[in-house]
N, C-alpha and C positions, 0 to 999 in steps of 0.2 A: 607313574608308580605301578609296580605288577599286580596283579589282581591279588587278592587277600582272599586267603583260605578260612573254610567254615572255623578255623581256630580261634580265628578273632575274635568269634560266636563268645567263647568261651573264656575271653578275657574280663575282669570284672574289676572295677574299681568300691575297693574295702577300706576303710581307713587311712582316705587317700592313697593308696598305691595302687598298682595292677597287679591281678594276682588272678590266679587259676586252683581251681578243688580238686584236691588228691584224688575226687573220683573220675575227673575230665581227664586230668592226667592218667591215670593208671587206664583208663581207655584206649586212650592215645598210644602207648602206650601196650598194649594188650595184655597187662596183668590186672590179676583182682587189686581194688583198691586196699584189702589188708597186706597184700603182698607188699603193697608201694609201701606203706606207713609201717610194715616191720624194717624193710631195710632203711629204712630212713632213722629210726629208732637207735637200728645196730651202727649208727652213723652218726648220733645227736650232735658230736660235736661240729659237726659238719653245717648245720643248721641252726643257727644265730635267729635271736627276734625278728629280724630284717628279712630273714631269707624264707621266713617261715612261722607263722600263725596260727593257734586254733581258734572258730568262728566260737562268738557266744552265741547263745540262744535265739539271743533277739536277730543277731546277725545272718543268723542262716534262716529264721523266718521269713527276713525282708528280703533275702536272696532268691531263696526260693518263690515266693509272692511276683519279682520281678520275672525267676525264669520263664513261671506260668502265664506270663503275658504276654511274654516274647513267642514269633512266629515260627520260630525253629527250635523248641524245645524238647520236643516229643520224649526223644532218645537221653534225653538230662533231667526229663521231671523222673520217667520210669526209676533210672539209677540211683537219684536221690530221693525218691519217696520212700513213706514210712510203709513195708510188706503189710498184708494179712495175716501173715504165718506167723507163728510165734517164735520162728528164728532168724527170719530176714527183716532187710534195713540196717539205719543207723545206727550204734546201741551208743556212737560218741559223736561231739561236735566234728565237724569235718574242718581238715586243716586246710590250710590254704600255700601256696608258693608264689614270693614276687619274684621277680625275673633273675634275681639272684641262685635264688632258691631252686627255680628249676634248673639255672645252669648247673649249679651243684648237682643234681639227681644223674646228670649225666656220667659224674663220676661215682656213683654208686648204682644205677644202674646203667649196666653195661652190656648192652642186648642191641642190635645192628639197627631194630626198631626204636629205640630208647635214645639212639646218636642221632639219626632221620629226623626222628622226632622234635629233638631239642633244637636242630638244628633250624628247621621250619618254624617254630617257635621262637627262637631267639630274632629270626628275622621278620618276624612279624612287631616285634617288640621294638627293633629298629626303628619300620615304618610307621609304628606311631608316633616315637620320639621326632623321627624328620616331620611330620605329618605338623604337630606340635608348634616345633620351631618355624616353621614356612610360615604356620596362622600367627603365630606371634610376631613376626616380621613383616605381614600384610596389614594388621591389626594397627600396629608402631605405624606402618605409611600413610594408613586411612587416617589416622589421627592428625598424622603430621600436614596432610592434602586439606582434611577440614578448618583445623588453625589456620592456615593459611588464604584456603577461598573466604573463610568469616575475615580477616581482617583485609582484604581485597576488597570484597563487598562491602563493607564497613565505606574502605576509603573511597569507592566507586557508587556507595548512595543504591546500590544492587538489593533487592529484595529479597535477604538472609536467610528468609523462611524457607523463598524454594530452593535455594542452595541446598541446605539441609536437610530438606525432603529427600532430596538424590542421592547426598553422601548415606542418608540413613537408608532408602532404596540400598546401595550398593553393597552397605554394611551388613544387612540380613543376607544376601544374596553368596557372600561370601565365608559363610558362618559355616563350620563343618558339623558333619552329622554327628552325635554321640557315638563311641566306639568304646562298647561295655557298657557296664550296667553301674551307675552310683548307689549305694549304701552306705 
């Protein structure tokens, strides 16, 4: 698999889906984040439930709680924190894009950085979905190997226990790291 860009950083699982904040994006991106959320506006129909989110309250708390934990967030707590000043920060919940969503942005914005961009994006989205499907298809063999050695052992009088010490050894060992943040 190719190496995964700091993007991935930036992908987050919300309401079961993957999704990314209008502010990561319009980063990404190099427009201000109202910029991103007016054309998107002048675009609503473009943007169905599915493709596009505002966070509640609680949800952008627990978000931000997790970015602040996270070891590369420097550059994402600053943009999403709440200013000093009395006119900076968020004055609204920040929306969200699942992978739809950002495909769509490409057709609305239309900037050489905005194509690059989605483009790197959309393939990153890939690589988790393959990513996904491989653990699930090792996951099905693990199972299918231990069904198997237990009732082998069974008929062979073999002591079950360590068998299963090894499949569970093998099973932790093969377990993928989290990619994104649950909320």
């Amino acid at each position: 698999m190719e190496e995964i860009t700091p993007i991935q950083n930036l992908i987050y699982e919300i309401r079961n889906q993957k999704v990314m904040l209008d502010s990561d994006l319009a980063i990404l991106y190099g427009i201000q984040t109202h910029r991103l959320n007016e054309a998107v506006k002048r675009n609503i129909q473009r943007f169905p439930i599915d493709f596009m989110f505002q966070l509640t309250k609680g949800e952008y708390e627990s978000l931000i709680s997790q970015i602040a934990i996270s070891n590369n967030s420097s550059t994402l707590i600053s943009q999403n924190g709440i200013s000093k000043s009395k006119r900076g920060g968020r004055r609204t919940m920040p929306y969200v894009f699942t992978e739809h969503g950002i495909l769509m942005l490409s057709s609305v914005l239309n900037s050489e950085q905005a194509i690059e961009i989605n483009i790197q994006i959309m393939r990153i989205f890939v690589q988790i979905k393959q990513f996904a499907l491989t653990n699930k298809e090792l996951t099905k063999r693990l199972d299918e190997m231990e069904y198997r050695f237990i009732k082998y052992a069974k008929d062979m009088n073999i002591n079950i226990a360590d068998i299963y010490k090894q499949l569970n050894y093998l099973t932790d060992i093969t377990k993928p790291s989290q990619i994104g943040f649950i909320i």
